[in-house]
N, C-alpha and C positions, 0 to 999 in steps of 0.2 A: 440706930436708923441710918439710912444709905445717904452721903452725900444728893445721889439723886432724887431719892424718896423728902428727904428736906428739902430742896430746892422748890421742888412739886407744892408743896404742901406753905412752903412760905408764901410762893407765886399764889394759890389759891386763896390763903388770907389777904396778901396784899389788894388782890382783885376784889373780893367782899368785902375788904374794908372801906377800900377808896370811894368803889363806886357807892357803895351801901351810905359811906358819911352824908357823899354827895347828896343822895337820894334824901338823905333825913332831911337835912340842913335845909332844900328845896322846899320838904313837905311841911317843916314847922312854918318856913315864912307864907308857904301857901293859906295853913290854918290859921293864918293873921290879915289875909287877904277877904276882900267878899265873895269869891270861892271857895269854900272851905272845903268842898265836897270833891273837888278833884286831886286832893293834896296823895293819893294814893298812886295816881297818873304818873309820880316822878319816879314810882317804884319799880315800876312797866317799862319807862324812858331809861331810867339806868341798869333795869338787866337789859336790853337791846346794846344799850352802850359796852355793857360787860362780853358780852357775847360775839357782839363787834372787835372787839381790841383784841379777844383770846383765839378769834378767827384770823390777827390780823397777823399776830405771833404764828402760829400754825402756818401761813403763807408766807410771808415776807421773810427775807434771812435778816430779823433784828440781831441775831446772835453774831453772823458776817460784821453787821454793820458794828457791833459795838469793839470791833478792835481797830478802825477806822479812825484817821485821826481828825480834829474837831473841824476842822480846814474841809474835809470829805462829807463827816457826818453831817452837818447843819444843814445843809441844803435835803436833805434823805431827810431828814427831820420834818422841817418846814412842809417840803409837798406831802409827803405820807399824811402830816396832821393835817394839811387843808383835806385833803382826800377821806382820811377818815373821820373830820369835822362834818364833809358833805353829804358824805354817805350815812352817818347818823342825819344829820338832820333831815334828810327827808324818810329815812325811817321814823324819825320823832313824829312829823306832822301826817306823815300817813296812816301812826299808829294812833296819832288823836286823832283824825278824822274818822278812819273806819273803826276801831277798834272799843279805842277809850270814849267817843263821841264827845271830843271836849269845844270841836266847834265845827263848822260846814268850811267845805271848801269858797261860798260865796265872803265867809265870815273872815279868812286869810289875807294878808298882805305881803306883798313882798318887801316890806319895810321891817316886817314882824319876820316875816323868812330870813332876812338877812342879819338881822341880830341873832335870831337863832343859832344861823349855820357859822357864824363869827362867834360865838358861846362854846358852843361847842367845837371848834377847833381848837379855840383857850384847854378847852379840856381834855384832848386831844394830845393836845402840845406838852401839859402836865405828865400826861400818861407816860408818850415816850421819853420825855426826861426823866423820871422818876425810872421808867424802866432800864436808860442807861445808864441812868447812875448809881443803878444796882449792881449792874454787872461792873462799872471801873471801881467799884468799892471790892465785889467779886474778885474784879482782876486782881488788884492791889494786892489784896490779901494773898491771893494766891502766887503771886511776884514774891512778894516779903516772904512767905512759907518755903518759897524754891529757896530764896535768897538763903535762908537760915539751915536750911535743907543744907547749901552747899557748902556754908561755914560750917555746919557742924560737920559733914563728910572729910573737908581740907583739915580741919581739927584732927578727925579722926583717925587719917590716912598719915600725919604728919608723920608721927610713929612708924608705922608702917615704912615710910620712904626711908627715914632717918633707917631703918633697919634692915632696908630692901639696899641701900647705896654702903652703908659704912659698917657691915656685917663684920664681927673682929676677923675670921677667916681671912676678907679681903683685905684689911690692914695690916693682918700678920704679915699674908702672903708681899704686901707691897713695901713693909721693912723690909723685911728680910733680903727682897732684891738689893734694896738699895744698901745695902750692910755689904751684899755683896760685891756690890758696884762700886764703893767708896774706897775699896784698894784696888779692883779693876780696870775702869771706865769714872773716875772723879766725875768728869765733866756730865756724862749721861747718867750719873746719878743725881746730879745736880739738877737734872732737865725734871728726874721721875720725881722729886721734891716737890719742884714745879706744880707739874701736873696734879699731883695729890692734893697739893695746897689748893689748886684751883677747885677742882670738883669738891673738895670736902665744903670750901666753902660756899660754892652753887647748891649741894643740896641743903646746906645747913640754909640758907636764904630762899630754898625753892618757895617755901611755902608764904613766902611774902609778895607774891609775885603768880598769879594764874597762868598766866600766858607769857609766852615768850618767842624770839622772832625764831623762825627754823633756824636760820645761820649761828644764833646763840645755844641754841640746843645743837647743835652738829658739832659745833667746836668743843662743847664740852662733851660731847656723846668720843670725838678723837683723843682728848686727852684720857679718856678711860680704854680706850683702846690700846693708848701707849702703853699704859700701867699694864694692862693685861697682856698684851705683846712682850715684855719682860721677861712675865714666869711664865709664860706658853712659845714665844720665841717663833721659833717657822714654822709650827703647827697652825699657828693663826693666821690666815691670809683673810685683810681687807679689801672690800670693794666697794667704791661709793659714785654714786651716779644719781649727782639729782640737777635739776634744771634750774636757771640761774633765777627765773623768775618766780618760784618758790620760794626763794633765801628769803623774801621780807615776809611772806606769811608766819602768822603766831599760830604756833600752837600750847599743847599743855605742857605747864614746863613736869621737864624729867617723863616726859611719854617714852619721848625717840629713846633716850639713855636706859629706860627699864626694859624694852624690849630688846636692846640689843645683850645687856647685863642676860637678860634669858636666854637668848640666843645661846651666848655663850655659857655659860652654868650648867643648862641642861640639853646642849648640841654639841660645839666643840671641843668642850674642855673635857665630855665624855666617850670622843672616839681618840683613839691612839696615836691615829695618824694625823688628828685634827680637822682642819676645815676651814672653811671662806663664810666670812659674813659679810652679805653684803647691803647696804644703806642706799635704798633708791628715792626719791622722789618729782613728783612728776603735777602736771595740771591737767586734768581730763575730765569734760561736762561738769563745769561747774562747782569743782570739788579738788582740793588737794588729797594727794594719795599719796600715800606714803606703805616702804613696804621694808620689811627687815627678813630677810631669810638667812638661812646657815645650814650646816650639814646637816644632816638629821641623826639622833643616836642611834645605835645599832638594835639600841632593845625596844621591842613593841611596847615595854607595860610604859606606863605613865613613871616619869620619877618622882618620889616622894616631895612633894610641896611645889611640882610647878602646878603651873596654873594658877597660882594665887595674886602672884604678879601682875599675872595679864587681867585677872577679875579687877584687877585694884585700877589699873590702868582704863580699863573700860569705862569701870561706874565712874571715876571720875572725867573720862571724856565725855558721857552723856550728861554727867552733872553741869560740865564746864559750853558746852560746842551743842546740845540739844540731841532728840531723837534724831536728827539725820546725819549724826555722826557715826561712826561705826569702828569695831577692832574686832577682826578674828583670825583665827589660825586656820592657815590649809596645812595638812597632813595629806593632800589626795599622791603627791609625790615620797615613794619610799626613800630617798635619798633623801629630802629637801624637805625642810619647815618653815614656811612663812608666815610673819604675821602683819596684813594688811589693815591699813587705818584710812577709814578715809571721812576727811572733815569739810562742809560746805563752805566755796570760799566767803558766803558773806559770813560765815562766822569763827571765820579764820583770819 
């Protein structure tokens, strides 16, 4: 059965249950009363009631309201129930007067009106609680489900990263400089040491850690630059241009680093002549943008196994930053490949 098809069909019990109890519970004390003969009048009284509150769902945004916090709700509470208290109650007494003939209008009081329409806003009052505390039980559940959702994803992906950052290829490639550099350049091999120690240990820790300030990802997205400026040398030219009031926004850690690691893999490291990558970011409507571009390879086909990077990096920006975050590639430039991310700043 369909999430919405059970929704439906629970909403539809809970409505026949509730009102329906009420209705009993009414009718037994009536057949203890010296009326016994109207004890079926609370069965009339409470589908009006039922019919009322499913009319009141269809109209009112109670779904708006219930993600509202208690500060906002309670007052929306409060008037809806006097409103929808009053408006049953004079359909109650209208319905016993003309309907059920359980008295004349000469036979009414407004003393007896007014405990009515106080009764029933009691009831009222139960309804839309009961009905919002289905959905924050809804909600919960469905928070907790994301929540597990995304540990079991970061679980998942850990591998992934661990094998996306410290691939043996790149290790090799990153001895081997420094083997060569330890009778060349001592010093600048001393630095590449450095830098390796650094990022091996950020991504061994990424996954202890969601988010992370842009400035901490940029510096370690430079230290892998360096490494890779070694065995690519003048082939590689960087460019980085981001605006200062970005540096304290968080993003996901190892985003910026896997997409520039792409950049490079399957852009400059596959044209001869090389290429510029360059790291921009920016503030624009409400939203950090961020953008990685580089040269583009020479060949049209797809290389084998990109794109998987950028999958990985996506699902978990949606997992981490929500639907209005985003990452994709422009290829509309033959030259140029960029890959744009852009995250809202409140959840940045």
């Amino acid at each position: 059965m369909k999430p919405s098809s059970a929704r439906a069909w629970a909403y539809v019990a809970c409505q026949a249950g509730g009102w329906g109890l009420y209705a009993a519970f009414n009718a037994l004390l009536t057949l203890l009363t010296s009326r016994p003969e109207v004890w079926a009048s609370w069965w009339v009284l409470c589908l009006s009631a039922a019919l009322l509150t499913h009319g009141a769902r269809r109209v009112l945004p109670l779904r708006a309201w219930a993600r509202l916090p208690v500060s906002r709700l309670a007052p929306r509470v409060l008037l809806t129930a006097l409103g929808l208290g009053m408006t049953q109650n004079l359909l109650a007494f209208g319905l016993s007067i003309t309907v059920l003939g359980l008295f004349t209008p000469r036979e009414s009081s407004l003393m007896g009106f007014l405990v009515s329409g106080f009764v029933w806003t009691v009831m009222m009052t139960l309804w839309l609680l009961l009905y919002f505390g289905v959905h924050a039980v809804e909600h919960a559940r469905a928070m907790e489900m994301e929540r597990w959702k995304l540990e079991a994803a970061a679980r998942a992906s850990e591998l992934r990263f661990l094998k996306s950052q410290l691939q043996p290829h790149f290790l090799f490639n990153c001895l081997n400089s420094v083997r060569a550099l330890i009778s060349e350049d001592p010093a600048r091999a001393q630095q590449v040491v450095t830098r390796l120690s650094t990022l091996l240990r950020y991504a061994l820790t990424a996954r202890e850690r969601e988010t992370v300030p842009l400035a901490q990802e940029l510096q370690v997205v430079r230290d892998y630059l360096e490494l890779e400026g070694v065995r690519l040398e003048s082939r590689l030219r960087v460019r980085e241009d981001v605006e200062p009031g970005a540096l304290d926004l968080t993003v996901p850690a190892m985003l910026v680093q896997t997409l520039v690691e792409n950049a490079i893999k399957h852009g400059v490291a596959q044209v001869p002549e090389g290429g510029e990558v360059a790291v921009c970011a920016r503030l624009q409507e409400g939203a950090l943008l961020l953008e990685v571009s580089n040269t583009a390879t020479p060949s049209e086909r797809p290389l084998e196994g990109s794109g998987v990077g950028l999958h990985n990096a996506s699902e978990r920006l949606r997992l981490l930053c929500g639907a209005g975050a985003s990452l994709h590639l422009d290829r509309t430039r033959t030259d140029l490949t960029t890959a744009r991310v852009r995250i809202p700043l409140a959840l940045s």
